[in-house]
Structure formats: structure tokens, C-alpha cells
C-alpha positions in Angstrom: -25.8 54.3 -9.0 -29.3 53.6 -10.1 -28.3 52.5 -13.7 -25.5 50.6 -12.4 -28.2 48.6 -9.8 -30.1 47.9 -12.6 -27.2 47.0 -15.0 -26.4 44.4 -12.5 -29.4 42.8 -11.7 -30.0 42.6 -15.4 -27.3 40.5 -15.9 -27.5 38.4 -12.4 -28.9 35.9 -14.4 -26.0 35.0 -16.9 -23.0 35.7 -14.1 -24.9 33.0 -11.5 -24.9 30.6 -15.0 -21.1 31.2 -15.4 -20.2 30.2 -11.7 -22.5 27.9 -11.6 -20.7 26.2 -14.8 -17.1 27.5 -13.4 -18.4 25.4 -10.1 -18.5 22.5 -11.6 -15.7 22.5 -13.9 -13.8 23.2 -10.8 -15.1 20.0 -8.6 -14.8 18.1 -11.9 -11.5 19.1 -12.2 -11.0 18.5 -8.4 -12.7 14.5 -8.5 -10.1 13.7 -11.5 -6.9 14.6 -9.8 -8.4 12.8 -6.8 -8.8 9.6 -9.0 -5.1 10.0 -10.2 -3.1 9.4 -6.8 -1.6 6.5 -6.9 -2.7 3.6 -4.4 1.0 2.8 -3.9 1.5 2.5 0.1 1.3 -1.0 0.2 4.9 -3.3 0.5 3.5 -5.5 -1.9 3.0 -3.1 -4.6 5.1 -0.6 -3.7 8.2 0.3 -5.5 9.8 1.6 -1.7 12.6 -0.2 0.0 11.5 -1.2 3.2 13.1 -2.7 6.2 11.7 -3.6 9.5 10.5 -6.8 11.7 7.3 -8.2 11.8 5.0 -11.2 13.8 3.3 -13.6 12.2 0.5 -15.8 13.3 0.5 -19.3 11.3 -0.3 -22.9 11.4 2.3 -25.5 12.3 1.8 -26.7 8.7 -1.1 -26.2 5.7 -3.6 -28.5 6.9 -2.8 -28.2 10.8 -5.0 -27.7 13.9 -1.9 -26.1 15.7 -0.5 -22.7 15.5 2.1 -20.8 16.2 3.7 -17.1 16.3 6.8 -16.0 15.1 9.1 -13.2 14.2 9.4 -13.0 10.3 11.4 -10.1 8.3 9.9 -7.3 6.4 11.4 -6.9 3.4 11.3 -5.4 0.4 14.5 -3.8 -2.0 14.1 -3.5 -5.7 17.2 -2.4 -7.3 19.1 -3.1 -10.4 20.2 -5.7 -11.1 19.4 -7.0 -7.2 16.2 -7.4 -4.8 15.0 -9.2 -2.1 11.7 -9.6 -0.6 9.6 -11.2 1.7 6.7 -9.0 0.5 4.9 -11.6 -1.6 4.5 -14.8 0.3 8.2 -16.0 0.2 11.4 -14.5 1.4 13.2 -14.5 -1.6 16.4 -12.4 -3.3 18.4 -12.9 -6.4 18.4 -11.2 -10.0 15.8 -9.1 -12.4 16.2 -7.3 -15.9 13.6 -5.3 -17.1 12.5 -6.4 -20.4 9.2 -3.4 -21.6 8.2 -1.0 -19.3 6.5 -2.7 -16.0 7.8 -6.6 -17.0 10.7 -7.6 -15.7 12.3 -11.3 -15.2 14.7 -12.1 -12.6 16.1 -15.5 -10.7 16.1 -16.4 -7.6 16.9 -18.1 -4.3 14.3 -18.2 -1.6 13.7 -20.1 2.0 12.0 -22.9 2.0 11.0 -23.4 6.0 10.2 -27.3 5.9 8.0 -28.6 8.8 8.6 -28.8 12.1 7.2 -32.1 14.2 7.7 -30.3 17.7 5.1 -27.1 16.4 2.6 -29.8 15.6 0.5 -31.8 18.2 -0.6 -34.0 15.9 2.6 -35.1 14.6 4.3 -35.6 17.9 1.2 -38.0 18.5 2.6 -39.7 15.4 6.0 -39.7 15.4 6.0 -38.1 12.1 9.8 -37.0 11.2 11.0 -33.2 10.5 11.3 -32.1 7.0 14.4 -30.0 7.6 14.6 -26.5 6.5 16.5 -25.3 3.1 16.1 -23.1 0.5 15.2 -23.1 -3.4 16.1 -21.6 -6.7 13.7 -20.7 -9.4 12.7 -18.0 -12.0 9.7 -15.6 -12.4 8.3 -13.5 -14.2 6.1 -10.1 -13.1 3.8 -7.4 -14.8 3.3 -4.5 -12.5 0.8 -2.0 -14.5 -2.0 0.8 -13.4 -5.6 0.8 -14.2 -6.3 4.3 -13.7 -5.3 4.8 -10.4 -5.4 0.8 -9.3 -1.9 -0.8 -9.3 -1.7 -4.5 -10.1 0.9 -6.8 -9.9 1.0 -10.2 -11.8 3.8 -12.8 -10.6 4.3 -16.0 -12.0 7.2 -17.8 -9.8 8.6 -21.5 -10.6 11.2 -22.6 -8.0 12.9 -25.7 -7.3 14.1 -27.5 -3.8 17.8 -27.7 -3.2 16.5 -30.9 -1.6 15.7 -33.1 -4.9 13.5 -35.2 -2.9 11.5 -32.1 -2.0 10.7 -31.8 -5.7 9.0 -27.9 -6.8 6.7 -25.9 -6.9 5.3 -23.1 -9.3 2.6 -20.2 -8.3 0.7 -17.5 -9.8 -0.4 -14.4 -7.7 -2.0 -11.4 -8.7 -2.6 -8.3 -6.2 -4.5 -5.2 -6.2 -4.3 -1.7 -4.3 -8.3 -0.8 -4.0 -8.4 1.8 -1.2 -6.6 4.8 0.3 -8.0 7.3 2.6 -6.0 9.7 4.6 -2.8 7.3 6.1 -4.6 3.9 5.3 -4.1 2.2 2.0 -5.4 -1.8 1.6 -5.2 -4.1 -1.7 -6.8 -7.3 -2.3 -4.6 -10.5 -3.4 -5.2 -14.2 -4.4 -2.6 -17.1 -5.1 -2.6 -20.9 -6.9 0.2 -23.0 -6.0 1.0 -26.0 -8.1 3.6 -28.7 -7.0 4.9 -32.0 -8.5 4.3 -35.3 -7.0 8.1 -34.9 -4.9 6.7 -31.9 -3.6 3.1 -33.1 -2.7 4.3 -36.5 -1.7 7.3 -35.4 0.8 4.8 -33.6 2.9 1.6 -35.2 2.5 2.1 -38.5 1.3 2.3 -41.9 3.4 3.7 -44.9 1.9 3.0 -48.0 3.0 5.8 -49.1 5.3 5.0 -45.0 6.7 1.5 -46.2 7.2 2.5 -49.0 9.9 5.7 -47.4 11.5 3.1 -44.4 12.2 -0.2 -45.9 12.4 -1.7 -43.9 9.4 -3.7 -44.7 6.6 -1.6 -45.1 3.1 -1.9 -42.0 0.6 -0.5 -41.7 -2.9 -0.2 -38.0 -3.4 0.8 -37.2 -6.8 1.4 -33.7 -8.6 -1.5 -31.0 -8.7 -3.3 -28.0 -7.3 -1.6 -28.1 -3.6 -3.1 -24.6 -2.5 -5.4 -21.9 -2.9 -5.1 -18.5 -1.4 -7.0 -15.2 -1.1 -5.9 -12.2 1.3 -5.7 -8.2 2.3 -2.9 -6.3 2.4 -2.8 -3.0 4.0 -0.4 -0.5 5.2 -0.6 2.6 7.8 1.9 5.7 7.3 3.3 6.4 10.9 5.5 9.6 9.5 7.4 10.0 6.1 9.9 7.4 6.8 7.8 4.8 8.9 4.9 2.4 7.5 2.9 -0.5 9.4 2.2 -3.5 6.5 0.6 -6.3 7.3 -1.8 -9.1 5.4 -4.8 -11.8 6.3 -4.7 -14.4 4.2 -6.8 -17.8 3.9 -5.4 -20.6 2.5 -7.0 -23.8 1.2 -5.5 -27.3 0.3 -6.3 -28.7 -3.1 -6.2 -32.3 -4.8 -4.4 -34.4 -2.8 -2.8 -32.6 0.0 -6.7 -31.8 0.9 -7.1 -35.2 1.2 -4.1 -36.7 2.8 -4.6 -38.1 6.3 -1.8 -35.6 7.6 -4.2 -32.5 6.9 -6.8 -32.6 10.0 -8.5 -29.3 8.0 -8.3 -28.1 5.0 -8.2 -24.6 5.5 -6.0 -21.9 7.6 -5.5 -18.6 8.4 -2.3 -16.7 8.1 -2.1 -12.9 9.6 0.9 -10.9 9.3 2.0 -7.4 10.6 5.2 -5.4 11.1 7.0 -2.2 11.5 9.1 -1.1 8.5 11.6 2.1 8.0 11.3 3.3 4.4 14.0 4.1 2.7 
């Protein structure tokens, strides 16, 4: 027993070394398959069909002092050759291909909601017409890929009114998933909207003859920037088959529509959240 004492202290030495070095190889091992789950929870950029209703909070227009609340749709069914979403700033649904692995093109018709005079104070005070609601068709074009364990999604999105007076409008938006712990997951987004002078004009423009019948200044409004955007997304797991999503966003008017006499600010917030069932 003595030997054996002796044997073992002798070599204490080398065996603390060896779990010492096992240790860390272990928590090493541990950190990278930590780093490799994938920050996928969010609707946005999520491959998960989701369904549910949601409430959104939202100005009257871009460029409004009045808000409102309503219920909006959540969302989100990628299939082949079919989807539909409302996941990434417009309801939208129609056709996608996949042409490499993570870039796919599709077409698409999507909701256009107009503007409502009655859901704006200030143009009641003006007598400002409706610009009625319709829909649009367009193409796109989107790069999902993973940085490590970061999923990013690129969309590019052109789309035209059914309304040709109502001209079109073409976006680029690019989101990122940058935190999960336990249930909660959150991503970042941001968005640039550019639309034609149609577009620009029909809903901030005021010609001249619009300029007496509603006691406004006159404003050429041509094509350009019309928005700028930056948000969060985040999503809660309820159970396995339940999720809450929702987004803040903050939107800012560009070139012209910034400076039209219908925009009494240039900036407004957008906050979104809803109960989905995951399919």
C-alpha cells in the first residue's frame, strides 16, 4: 500500500496535467457546438410555416402625426413552387424556383393598402381624397446564407401597382438573426425603398389646381429614395408548435416625400406582434 501511495503521488503531477488538458478540450468542444445552433426562431428568417393573427401599431400614412391599430395576418409558407408571406414588410404570395443553394427567384402579387383620409386628422382638415386600396405584381430576388451560426437574408423586391397611376416601387432589405438565449431569439433588419415619380407623386405630390382646391402649397415630387428603414425582429417559443413574432421598426422619408407639405414628420414608428401556430 505504501509503494502504491507513493506510486501515486509520484505521478499526481502528470494525471492533474492530463485533466487539466482533457478540461479544456472538453469546454472547447462544449463553446463550439454552442456557436453552431442555428439562430433560426425568427418568422423572418425562418424556414417554418407559420400561421396566426397579429396587432400592429402604425401611422395613418409615412409622414403622419396620427396613428392607428389594427389586426394584420402573420404569415409565412415557403413551399415549392408556392409561398406567401407577410413576414417581410409586405403581405405578399405567388411563385419561387430555386436557382444555387440558398438563391431563389420567384413572382409575385402583394397588397398594396393605399391611404385612408378618415385615419388621418390632417387630411380630413384638408379634404385630401382616398387613395383606394389594391394590390401589385412584381419579382424578387433572395439570398438566404449562414455566417457561422448568423442567418442572413438578402431581398431585393421590384413590384408594380395594378393602379398605373400609382406607378412602382422597388426595395432592398437585408436581416440578421444576432441573439438566442433560452426561448428568446431577436435579429436586426434595415430596408431602402425606391419609387418612380407615379409612385412618389400619387401620394405626396400637389399640383397646382390640388394646391387651391386644398389650400396647400404646390410640390413636384419626382422619382427617388421614398424611405429608409431599420428595425428588430424577435420571436418567443410558447411550446413546440406555438411562437410570439413581432418587430419595431423606424421609418424615415427621403427626397421628396420628406419634403412634401403632406408629411408633418419625417419619421415613424411601426411595432408589430402576434401569435402564430407552427406548422
Amino acid at each position: 500500500m505504501t509503494a502504491l501511495r507513493e506510486c501515486v503521488i509520484a505521478d499526481y503531477p502528470r494525471m492533474r496535467a492530463r485533466w487539466q488538458n482533457d478540461s479544456m478540450m472538453f469546454a472547447r468542444t462544449a463553446i463550439a457546438l454552442a456557436a453552431m445552433l442555428p439562430l433560426t426562431a425568427f418568422a423572418e428568417l425562418s424556414n417554418d410555416t407559420l400561421l396566426g393573427p397579429g396587432l400592429r401599431s402604425r401611422p395613418a400614412y409615412d409622414g403622419s402625426d396620427s396613428r392607428k391599430a389594427e389586426f394584420v395576418p402573420v404569415v409565412r409558407y415557403l413551399g415549392r413552387p408556392w409561398f406567401a408571406r407577410s413576414t417581410q414588410g409586405v403581405l405578399e404570395g405567388g411563385l419561387r424556383a430555386e436557382l444555387a443553394p440558398g438563391l431563389h427567384v420567384g413572382a409575385q402579387l402583394a397588397y398594396e393598402p393605399g391611404r385612408q383620409t378618415g385615419e388621418s386628422g390632417f387630411l380630413e382638415a384638408h379634404n385630401l381624397p382616398d387613395i383606394k386600396r389594391g394590390g401589385s405584381v412584381g419579382l424578387h430576388l433572395e439570398w438566404d446564407h449562414k455566417f457561422g451560426p448568423m442567418p442572413v437574408t438578402l431581398l431585393v423586391r421590384g413590384r408594380k401597382n395594378v393602379d398605373a397611376d400609382l406607378g412602382a416601387q422597388a426595395d432592398v432589405r437585408l436581416s440578421a438573426g444576432v441573439f438566442q438565449g433560452g426561448r428568446f431569439n431577436a435579429g436586426v433588419f434595415t430596408q431602402a425603398v425606391w419609387a418612380s415619380s407615379k409612385s412618389v407623386s400619387a401620394f405626396y405630390g400637389v399640383t397646382p389646381a390640388q394646391s387651391v382646391a386644398y389650400g396647400l402649397p404646390a410640390h413636384d415630387a419626382g422619382s427617388g429614395w421614398l424611405n429608409t428603414s431599420f428595425g428588430l425582429l424577435w420571436s418567443i417559443d410558447l411550446a413546440p408548435k406555438w411562437v410570439v413574432v413581432g418587430s419595431f421598426e423606424q421609418r424615415r422619408l427621403r427626397g421628396d416625400a420628406a419634403n412634401s407639405p403632406l408629411a408633418e414628420r419625417v419619421s415613424n414608428g411601426y411595432a408589430t406582434a402576434g401569435l402564430a401556430y407552427r406548422f
